[in-house]
N, C-alpha and C positions, 0 to 999 in steps of 0.2 A: 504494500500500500504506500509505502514512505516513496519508494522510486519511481510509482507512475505520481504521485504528487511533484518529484524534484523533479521528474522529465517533462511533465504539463507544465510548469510555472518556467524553468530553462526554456521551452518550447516561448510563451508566452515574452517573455522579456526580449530573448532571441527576434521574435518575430515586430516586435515593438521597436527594438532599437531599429531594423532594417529598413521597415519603411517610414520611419521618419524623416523629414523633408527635412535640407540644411535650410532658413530664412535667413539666415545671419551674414551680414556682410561685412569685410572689413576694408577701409582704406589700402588699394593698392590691386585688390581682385579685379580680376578678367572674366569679361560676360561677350558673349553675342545677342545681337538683336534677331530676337525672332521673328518668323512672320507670322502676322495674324488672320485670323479669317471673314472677321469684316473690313479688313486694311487699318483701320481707326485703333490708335495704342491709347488706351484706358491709363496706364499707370504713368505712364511718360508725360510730361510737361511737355508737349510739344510748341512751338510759335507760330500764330498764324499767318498766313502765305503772304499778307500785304507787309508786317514787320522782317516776313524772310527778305522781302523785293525793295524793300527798305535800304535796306544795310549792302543791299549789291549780292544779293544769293540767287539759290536755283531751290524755288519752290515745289520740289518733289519729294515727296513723301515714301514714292515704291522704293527708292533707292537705300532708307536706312537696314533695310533688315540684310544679315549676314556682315552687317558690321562688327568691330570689335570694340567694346570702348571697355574702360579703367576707373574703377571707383576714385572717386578725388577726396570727398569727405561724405561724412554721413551724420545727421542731424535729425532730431527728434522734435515731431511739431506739436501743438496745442494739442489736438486731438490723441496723443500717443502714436502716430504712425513714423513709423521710419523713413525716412527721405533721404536720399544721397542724391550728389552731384556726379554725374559722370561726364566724360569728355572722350572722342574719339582715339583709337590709338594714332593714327598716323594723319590724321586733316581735321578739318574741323565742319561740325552737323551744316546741311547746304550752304555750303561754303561761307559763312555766313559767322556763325555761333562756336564758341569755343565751348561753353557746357551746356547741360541741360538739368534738370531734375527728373528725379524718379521716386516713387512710392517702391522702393526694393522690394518689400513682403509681394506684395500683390500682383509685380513685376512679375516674379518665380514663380509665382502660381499660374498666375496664367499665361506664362510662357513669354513672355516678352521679351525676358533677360534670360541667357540660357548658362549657364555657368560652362567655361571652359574647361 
């Protein structure tokens, strides 16, 4: 009785730790942009297209996903949600923006930032 008890709760914590999702980010981690499936990114701070055509960009939006970009900081807002700053690894969001903001949690959830 004692060993199908230790082997169900090993079973149980085993299976617990495994599928638990990392959410945590730290300054310095590498993600890819994912694609999504109404095109529209939920967690990402995007700018809209007349402040992109502003600043002298290329207001397209298909082009971020399969990007890489680098955690810069991360910061906790009124509400308790995680927010980081990221920035491209090698150019900058349509040519335009050197960072952006992101909701990190909800990012990895729904696939938006894909960890490297």
């Amino acid at each position: 009785m004692r060993t199908k008890f230790l082997a169900t709760l090993f079973f149980i914590v085993f299976t617990c730790i495994s599928f638990s999702q990392n959410t945590t980010a730290k300054v310095g981690d590498m993600f890819t942009i994912g694609e999504t499936e109404s095109g529209q990114y939920e967690s990402i701070d995007l700018p809209k297209p007349n402040v992109i055509i502003k600043k002298g960009g290329i207001a397209n939006y298909d082009n971020l996903a399969g990007n890489k970009v680098e955690v810069v900081s991360i910061k906790e807002n009124k509400e308790g949600r995680t927010i980081a700053t990221i920035k491209m690894a090698n150019k900058r969001f349509f040519n335009s923006h050197k960072f952006l903001k992101v909701d990190i949690a909800k990012a990895l959830e729904t696939k938006e930032l894909l960890p490297i």
